[in-house]
C-alpha positions in Angstrom: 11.7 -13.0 15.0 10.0 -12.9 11.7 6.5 -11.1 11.3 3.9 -13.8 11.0 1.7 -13.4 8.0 -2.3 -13.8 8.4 -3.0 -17.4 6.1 -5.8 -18.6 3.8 -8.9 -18.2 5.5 -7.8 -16.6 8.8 -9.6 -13.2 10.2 -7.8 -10.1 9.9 -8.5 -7.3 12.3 -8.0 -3.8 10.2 -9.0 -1.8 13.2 -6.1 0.7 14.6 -4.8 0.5 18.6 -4.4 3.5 20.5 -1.1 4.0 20.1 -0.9 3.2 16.3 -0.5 6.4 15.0 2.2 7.4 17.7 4.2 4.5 17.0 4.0 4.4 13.2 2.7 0.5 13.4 2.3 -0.2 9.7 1.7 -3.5 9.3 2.2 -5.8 5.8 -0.7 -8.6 6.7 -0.3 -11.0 3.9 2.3 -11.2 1.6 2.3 -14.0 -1.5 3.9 -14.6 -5.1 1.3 -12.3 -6.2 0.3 -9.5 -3.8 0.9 -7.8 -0.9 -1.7 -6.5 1.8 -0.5 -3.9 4.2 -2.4 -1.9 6.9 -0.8 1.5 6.4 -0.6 3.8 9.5 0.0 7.6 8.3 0.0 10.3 11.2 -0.3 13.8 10.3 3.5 14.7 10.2 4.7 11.8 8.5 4.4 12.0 4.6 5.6 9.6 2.3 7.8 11.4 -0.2 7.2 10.4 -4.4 8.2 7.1 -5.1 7.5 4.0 -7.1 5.3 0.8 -6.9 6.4 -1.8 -9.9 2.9 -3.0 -9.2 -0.6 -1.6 -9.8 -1.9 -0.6 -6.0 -5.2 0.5 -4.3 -5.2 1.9 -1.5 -8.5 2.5 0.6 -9.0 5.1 3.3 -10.3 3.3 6.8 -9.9 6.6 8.7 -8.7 9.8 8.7 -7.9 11.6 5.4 -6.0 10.9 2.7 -4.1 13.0 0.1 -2.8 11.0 -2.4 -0.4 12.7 -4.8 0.4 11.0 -8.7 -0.4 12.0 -12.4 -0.2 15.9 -11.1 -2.7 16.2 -9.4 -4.2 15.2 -5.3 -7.0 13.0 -4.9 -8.4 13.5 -1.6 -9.3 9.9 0.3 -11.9 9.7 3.0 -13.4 6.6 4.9 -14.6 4.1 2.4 -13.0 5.7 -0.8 -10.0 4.5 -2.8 -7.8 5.0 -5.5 -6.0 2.4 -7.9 -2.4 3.4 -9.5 -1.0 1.4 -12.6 2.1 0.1 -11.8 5.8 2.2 -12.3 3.6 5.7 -11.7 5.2 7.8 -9.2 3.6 9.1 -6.3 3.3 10.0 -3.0 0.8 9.7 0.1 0.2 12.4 2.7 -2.5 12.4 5.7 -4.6 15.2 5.8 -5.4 14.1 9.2 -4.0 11.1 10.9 -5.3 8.5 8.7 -5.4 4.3 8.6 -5.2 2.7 4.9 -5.2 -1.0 3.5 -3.2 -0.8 0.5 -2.7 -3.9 -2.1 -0.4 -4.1 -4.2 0.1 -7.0 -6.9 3.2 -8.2 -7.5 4.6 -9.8 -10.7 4.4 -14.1 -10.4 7.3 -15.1 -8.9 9.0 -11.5 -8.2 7.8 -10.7 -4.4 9.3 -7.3 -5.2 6.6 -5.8 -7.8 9.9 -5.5 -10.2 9.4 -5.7 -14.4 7.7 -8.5 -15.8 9.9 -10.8 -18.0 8.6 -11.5 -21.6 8.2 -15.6 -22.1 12.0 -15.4 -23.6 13.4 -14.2 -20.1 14.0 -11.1 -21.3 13.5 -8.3 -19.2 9.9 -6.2 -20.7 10.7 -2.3 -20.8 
């Protein structure tokens, strides 16, 4: 079955159940031609090793604490703090303690995977 996406102008719950962090349950909450919203769900002893977002992302702590790893050095994330990443800049996320984040990250018109722009030629950008 396919995940059902909240729509324009419906209420999103961002609060975590009990069993969240013991069952990983990450959520992507809306996704469009221009962004996608996911509730992120980070226990303790699951990192996310460096990688890439084509995109420019936030990503806000809910709960927990955050260590969020990119231009060499950690930012530390608590409740109600957040940290924007231009697009292509590898990083990685790590909870401090078992954490819940809403991250966004905006996507390129008509490219739902955050991939390179295209110049108005169709050329790929680099």
């Amino acid at each position: 079955m396919a995940l059902q996406h909240a729509v324009s102008g419906e209420r999103i719950l961002l609060s975590r159940g009990e069993d969240d962090i013991a069952n990983f349950t990450s959520i992507a909450l809306i996704k469009t031609d221009h962004m996608e919203l996911i509730r992120l769900v980070l226990p303790k002893e699951k990192p996310l090793p460096e990688h890439r977002v084509e995109g420019e992302m936030t990503l806000l702590c809910l709960e927990g604490e955050i260590a969020f790893d990119a231009h060499g050095r950690t930012t530390i994330l608590r409740p109600n703090e957040m940290v924007y990443l231009a697009g292509g800049e590898p990083h990685a996320v790590r909870a401090n303690k078992d954490a819940v984040a809403l991250m966004t990250i905006l996507l390129h018109p008509g490219d739902n995977s955050g991939g390179p722009t295209r110049d108005p030629r169709g050329a790929p950008n680099t």
